[in-house]
Short mmCIF file of the C-alpha atoms (twelve columns), coordinates in Angstrom:
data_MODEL
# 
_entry.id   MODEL 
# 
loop_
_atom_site.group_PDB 
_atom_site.id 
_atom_site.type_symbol 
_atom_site.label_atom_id 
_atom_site.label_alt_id 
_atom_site.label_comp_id 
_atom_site.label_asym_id 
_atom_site.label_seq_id 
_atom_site.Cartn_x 
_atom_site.Cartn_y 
_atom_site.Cartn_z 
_atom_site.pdbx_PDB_model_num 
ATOM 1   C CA . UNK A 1   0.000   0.000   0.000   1 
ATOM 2   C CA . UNK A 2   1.021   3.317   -0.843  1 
ATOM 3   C CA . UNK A 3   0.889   6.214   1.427   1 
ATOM 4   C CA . UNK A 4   1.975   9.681   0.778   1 
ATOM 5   C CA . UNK A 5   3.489   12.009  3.466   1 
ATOM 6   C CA . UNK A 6   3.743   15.392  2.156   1 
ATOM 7   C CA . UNK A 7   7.096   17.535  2.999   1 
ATOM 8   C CA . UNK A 8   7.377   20.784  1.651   1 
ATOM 9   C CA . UNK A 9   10.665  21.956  2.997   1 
ATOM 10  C CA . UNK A 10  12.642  19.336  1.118   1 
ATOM 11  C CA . UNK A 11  14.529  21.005  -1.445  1 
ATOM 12  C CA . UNK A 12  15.245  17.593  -3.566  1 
ATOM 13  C CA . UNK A 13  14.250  13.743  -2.907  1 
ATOM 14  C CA . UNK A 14  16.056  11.295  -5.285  1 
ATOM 15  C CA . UNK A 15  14.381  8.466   -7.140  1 
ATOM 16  C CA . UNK A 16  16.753  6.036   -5.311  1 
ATOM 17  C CA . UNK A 17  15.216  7.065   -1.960  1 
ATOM 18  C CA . UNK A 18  11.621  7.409   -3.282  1 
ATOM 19  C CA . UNK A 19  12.250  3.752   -4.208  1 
ATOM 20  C CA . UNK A 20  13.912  3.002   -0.904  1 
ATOM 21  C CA . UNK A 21  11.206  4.579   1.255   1 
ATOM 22  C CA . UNK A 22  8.860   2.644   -0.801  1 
ATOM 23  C CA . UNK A 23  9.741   -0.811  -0.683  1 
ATOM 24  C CA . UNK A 24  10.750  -0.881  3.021   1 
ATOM 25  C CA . UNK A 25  7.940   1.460   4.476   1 
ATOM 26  C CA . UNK A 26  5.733   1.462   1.904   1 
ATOM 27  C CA . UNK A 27  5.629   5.580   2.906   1 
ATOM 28  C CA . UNK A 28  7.236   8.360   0.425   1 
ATOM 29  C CA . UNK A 29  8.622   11.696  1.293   1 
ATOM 30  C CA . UNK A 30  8.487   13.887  -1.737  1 
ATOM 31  C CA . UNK A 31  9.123   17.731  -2.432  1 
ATOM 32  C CA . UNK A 32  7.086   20.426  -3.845  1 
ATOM 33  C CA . UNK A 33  8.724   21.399  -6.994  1 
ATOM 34  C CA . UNK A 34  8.840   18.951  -9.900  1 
ATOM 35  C CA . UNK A 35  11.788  16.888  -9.526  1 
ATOM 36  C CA . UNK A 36  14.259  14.965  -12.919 1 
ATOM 37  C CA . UNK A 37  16.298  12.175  -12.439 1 
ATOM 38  C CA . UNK A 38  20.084  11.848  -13.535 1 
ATOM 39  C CA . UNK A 39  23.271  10.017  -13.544 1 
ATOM 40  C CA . UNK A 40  24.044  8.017   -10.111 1 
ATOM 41  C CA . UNK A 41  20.792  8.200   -8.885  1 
ATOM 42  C CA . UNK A 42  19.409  6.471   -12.089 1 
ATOM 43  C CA . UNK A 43  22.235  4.269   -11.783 1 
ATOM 44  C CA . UNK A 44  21.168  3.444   -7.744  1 
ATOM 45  C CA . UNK A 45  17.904  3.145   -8.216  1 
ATOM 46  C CA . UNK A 46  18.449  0.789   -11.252 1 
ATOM 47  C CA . UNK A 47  20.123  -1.373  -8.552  1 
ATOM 48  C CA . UNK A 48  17.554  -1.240  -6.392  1 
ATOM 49  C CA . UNK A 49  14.534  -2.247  -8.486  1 
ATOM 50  C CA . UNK A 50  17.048  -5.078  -9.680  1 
ATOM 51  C CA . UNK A 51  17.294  -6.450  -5.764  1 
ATOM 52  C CA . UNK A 52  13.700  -6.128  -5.533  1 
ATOM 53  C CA . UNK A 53  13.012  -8.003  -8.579  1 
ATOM 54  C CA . UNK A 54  15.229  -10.939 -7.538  1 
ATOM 55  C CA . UNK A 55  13.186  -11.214 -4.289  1 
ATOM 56  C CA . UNK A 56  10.128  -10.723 -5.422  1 
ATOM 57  C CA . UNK A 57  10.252  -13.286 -8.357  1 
ATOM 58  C CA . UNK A 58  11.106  -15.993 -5.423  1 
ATOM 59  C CA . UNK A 59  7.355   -15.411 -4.560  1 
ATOM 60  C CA . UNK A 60  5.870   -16.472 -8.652  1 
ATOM 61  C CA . UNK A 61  4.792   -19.423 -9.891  1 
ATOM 62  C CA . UNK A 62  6.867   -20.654 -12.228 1 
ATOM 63  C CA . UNK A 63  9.687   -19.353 -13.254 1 
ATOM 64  C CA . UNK A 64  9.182   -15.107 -13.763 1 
ATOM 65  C CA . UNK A 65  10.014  -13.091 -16.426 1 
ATOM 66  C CA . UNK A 66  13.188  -11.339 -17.271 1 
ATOM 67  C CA . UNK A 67  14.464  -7.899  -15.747 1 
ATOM 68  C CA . UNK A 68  13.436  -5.033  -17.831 1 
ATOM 69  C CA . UNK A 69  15.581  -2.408  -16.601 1 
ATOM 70  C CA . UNK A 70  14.253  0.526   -18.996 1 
ATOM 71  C CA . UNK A 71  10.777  -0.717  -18.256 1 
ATOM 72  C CA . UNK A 72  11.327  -0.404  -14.130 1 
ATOM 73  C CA . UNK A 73  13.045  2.551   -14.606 1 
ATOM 74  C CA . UNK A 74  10.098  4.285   -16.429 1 
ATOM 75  C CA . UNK A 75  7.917   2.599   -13.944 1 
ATOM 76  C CA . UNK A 76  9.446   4.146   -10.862 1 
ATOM 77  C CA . UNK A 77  9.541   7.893   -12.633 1 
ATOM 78  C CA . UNK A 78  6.133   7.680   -13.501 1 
ATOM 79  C CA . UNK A 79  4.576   6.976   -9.825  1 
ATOM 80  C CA . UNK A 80  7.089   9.180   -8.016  1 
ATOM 81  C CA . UNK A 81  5.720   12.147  -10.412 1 
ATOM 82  C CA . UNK A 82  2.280   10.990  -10.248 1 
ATOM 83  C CA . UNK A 83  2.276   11.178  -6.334  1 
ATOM 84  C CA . UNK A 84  3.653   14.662  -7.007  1 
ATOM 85  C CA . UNK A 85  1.430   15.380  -9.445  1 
ATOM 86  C CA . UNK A 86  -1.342  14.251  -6.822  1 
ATOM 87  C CA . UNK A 87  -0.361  16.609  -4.219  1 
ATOM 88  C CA . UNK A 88  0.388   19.078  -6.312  1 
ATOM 89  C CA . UNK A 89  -3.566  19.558  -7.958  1 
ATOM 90  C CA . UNK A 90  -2.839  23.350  -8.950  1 
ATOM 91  C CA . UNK A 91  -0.738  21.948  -12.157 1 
ATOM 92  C CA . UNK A 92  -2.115  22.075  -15.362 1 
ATOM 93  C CA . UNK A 93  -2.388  19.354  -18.297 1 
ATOM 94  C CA . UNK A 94  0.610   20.274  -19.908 1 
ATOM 95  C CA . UNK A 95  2.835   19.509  -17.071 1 
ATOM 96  C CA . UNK A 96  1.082   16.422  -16.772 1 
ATOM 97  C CA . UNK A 97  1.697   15.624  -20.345 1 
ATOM 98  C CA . UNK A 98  5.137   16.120  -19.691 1 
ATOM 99  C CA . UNK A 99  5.996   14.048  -17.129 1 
ATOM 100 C CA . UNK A 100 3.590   11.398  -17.210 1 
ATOM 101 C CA . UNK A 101 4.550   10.073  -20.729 1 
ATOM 102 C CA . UNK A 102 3.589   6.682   -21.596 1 
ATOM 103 C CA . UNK A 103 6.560   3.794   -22.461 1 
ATOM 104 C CA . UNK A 104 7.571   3.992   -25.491 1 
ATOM 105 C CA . UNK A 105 9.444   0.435   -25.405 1 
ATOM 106 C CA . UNK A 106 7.765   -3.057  -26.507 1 
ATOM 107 C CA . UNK A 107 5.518   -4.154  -23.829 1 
ATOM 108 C CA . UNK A 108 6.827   -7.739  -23.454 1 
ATOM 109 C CA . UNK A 109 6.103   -10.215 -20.486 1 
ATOM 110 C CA . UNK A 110 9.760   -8.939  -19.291 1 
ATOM 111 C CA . UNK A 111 8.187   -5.305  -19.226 1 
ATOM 112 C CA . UNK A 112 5.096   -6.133  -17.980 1 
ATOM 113 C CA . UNK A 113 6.918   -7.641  -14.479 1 
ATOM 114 C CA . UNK A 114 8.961   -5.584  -14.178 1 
ATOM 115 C CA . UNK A 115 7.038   -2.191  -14.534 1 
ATOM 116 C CA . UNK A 116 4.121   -3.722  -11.977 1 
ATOM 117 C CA . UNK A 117 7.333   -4.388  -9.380  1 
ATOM 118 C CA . UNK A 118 6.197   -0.191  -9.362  1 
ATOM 119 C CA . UNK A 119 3.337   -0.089  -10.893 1 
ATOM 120 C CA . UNK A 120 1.486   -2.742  -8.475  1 
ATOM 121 C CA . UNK A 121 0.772   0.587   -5.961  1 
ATOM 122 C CA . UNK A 122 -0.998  3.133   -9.069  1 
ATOM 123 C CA . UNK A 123 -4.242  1.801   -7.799  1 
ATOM 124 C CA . UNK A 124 -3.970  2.993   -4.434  1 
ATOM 125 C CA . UNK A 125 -2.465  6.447   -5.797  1 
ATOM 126 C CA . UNK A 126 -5.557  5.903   -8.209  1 
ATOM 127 C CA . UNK A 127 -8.181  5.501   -5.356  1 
ATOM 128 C CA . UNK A 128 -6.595  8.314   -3.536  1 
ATOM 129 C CA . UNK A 129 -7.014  10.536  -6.627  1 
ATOM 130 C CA . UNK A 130 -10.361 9.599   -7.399  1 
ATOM 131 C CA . UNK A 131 -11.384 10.168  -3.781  1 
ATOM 132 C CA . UNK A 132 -10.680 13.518  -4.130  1 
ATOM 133 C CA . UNK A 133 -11.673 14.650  -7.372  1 
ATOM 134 C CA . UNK A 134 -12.641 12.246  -9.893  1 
ATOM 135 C CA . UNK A 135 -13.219 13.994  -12.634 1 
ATOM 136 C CA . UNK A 136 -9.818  16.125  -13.244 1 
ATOM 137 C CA . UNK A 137 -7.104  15.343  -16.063 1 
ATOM 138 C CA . UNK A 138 -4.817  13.393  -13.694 1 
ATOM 139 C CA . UNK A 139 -6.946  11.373  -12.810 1 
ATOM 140 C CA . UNK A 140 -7.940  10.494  -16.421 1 
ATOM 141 C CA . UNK A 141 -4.703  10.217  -17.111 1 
ATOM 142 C CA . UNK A 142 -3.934  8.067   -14.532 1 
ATOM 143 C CA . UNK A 143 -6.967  5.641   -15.504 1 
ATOM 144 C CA . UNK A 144 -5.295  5.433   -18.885 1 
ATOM 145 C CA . UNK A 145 -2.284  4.221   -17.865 1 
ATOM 146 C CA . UNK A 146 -4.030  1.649   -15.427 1 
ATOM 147 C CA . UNK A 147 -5.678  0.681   -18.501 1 
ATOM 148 C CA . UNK A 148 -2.870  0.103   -20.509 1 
ATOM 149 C CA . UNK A 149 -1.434  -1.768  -18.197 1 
ATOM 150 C CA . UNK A 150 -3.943  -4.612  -16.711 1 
ATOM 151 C CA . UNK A 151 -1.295  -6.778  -14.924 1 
ATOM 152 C CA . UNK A 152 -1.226  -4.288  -12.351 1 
ATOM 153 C CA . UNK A 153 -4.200  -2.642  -12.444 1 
ATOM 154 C CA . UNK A 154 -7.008  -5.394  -11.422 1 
ATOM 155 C CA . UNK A 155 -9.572  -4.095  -8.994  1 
ATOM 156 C CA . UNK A 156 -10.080 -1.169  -10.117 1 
ATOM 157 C CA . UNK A 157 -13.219 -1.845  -12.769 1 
ATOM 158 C CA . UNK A 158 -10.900 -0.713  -15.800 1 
ATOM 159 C CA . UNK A 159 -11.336 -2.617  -18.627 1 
ATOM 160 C CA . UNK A 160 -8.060  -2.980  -20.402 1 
ATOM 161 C CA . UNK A 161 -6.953  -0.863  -23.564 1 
ATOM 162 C CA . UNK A 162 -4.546  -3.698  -24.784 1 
ATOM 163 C CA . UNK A 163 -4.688  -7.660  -25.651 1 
ATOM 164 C CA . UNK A 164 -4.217  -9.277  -22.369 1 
ATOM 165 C CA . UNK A 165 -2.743  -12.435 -24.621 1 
ATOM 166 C CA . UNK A 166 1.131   -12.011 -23.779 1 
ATOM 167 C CA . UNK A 167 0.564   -12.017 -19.659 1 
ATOM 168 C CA . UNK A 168 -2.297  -15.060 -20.313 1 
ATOM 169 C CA . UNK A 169 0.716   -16.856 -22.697 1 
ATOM 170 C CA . UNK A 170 3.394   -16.614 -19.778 1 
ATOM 171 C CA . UNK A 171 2.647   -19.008 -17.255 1 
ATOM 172 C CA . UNK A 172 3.970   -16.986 -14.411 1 
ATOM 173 C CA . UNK A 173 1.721   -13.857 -15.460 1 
ATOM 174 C CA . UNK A 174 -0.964  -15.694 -16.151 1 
ATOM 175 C CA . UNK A 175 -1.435  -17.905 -12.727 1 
ATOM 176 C CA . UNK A 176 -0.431  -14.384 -10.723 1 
ATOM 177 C CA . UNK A 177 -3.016  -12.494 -12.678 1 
ATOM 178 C CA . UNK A 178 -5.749  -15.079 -12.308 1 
ATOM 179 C CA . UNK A 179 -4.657  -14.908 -8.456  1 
ATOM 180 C CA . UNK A 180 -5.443  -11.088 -8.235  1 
ATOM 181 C CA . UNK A 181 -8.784  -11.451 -10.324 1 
ATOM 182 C CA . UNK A 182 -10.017 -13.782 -7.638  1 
ATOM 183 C CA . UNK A 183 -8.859  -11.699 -4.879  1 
ATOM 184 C CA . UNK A 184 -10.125 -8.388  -6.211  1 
ATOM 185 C CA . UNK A 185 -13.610 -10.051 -7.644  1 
ATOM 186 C CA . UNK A 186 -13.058 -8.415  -10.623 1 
ATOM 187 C CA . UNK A 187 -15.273 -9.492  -12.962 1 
ATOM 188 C CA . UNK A 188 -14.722 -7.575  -15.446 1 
ATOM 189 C CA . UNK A 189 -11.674 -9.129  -16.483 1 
ATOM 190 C CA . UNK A 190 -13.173 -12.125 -17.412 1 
ATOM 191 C CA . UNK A 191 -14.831 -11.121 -21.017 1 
ATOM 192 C CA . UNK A 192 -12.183 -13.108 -23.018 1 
ATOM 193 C CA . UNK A 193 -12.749 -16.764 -23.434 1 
ATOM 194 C CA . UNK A 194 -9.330  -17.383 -22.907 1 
ATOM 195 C CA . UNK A 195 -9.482  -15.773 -19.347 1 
ATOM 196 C CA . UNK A 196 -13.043 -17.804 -18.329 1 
ATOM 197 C CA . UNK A 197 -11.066 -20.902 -19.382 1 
ATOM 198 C CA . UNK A 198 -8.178  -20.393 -16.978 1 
ATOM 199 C CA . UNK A 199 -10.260 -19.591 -13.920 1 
ATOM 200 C CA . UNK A 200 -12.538 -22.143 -14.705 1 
ATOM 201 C CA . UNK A 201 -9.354  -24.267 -15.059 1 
ATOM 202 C CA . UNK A 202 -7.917  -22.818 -12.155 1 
ATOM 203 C CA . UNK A 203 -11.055 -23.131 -9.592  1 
ATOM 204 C CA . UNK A 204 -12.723 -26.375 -10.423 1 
ATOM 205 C CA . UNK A 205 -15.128 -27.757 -7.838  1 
ATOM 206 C CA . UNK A 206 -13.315 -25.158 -5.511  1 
ATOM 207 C CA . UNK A 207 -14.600 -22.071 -7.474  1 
ATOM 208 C CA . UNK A 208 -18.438 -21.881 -4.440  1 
ATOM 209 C CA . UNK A 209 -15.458 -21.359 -2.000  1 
ATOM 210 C CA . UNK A 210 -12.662 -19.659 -4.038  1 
ATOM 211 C CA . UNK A 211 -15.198 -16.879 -4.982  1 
ATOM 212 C CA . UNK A 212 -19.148 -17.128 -3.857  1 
ATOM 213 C CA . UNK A 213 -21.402 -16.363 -6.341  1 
ATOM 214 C CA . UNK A 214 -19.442 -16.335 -9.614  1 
ATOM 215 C CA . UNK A 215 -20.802 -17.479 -12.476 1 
ATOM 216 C CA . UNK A 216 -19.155 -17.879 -15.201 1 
ATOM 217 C CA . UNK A 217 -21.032 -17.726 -18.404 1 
ATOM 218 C CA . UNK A 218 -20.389 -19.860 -21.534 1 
ATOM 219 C CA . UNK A 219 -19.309 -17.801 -24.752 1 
ATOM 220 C CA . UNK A 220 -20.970 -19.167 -28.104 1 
ATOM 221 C CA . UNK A 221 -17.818 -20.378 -29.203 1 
ATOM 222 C CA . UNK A 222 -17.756 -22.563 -26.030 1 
ATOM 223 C CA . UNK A 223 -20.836 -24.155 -26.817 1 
ATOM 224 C CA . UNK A 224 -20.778 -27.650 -28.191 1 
ATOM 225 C CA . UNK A 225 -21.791 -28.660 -31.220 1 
ATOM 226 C CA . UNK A 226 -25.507 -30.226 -31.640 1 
# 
């Protein structure tokens, strides 16, 4: 879980202690102005997501995807500006166009991991926003991105912008993203055939337990033929 603590008289907070903070408090410290990233801090926090990574993909089923460092990396800019960006509501949209640009590399199963090693707390920063004013262009922007990224953004009634077929073709993504549908309820992620097959797969005789009340309905291309 994310939590913000706002400090104002911070003249500069580095993207290697945002990170820090984050994954051993699970609290951030940021400043007012707009910060950029360079150098040895890039190189730190680099490092950082990297140890991260190689804990956290202890914890998959079967063996996880590759370490995307240029994926993490945009990853862990993105939310530390966001959470500015959501302190900071007097900004207009073309600050928020220019730090909250979208990844512009291929959005493999290795970029996919390791972006949501970040990008697993936007929907708390997400709820937070949308708490206080759902309607304004962060918060749109914000949704976007949740969109285009569905690994880590279950629970939070998007339905995604992209083809969900390279995290359901990795075995890995696919049993950890089944996991968080059935924790999260989320229904709406299960519109695909390919997706109703894997929880059915997945839940069996268990599914009355697993998740009360589901029902999962059969597609016409399920049906059998007559």
């Amino acid at each position: 879980m994310l939590n913000q603590k706002k400090c104002f008289n911070l003249s500069e907070v580095k993207l290697s202690e945002f990170l820090n903070d984050l994954f051993s408090r699970g609290e951030v410290i940021l400043p007012r102005e707009m910060a950029r990233f360079e150098g040895d801090d890039l190189a730190k926090s680099t490092g950082l997501m990297m140890q991260f990574y190689e804990a956290d993909r202890l914890e998959m089923p079967f063996p996880a995807p590759g370490f995307d460092a240029a994926a993490a990396l945009w990853a862990a800019q993105y939310l530390y500006h966001a959470t500015q960006l959501m302190m900071l509501r007097n900004l207009g949209a073309s600050v928020i166009d220019e730090y909250l640009q979208p990844f512009s590399g291929p959005a493999n199963a290795d970029a996919i991991y390791s972006a949501d090693l970040i990008l697993r707390h936007l929907p708390s920063l997400l709820r937070l926003g949308s708490g206080i004013a759902p309607g304004d262009e962060l918060v749109k922007r914000l949704r976007q991105t949740a969109a285009q990224w569905p690994y880590s953004s279950v629970g939070l009634n998007i339905e995604p912008e992209v083809d969900t077929a390279i995290i359901m073709a990795h075995p890995s993504l696919k049993y950890t993203y089944l996991d968080r549908i059935i924790q999260h309820a989320d229904t709406g992620r299960l519109k695909g055939a390919t997706e109703r097959a894997a929880l059915d797969e997945i839940l069996g005789m268990h599914q009355p337990l697993l998740w009360p009340g589901l029902e999962l309905l059969v597609l016409p291309e399920q049906l059998p033929d007559l």
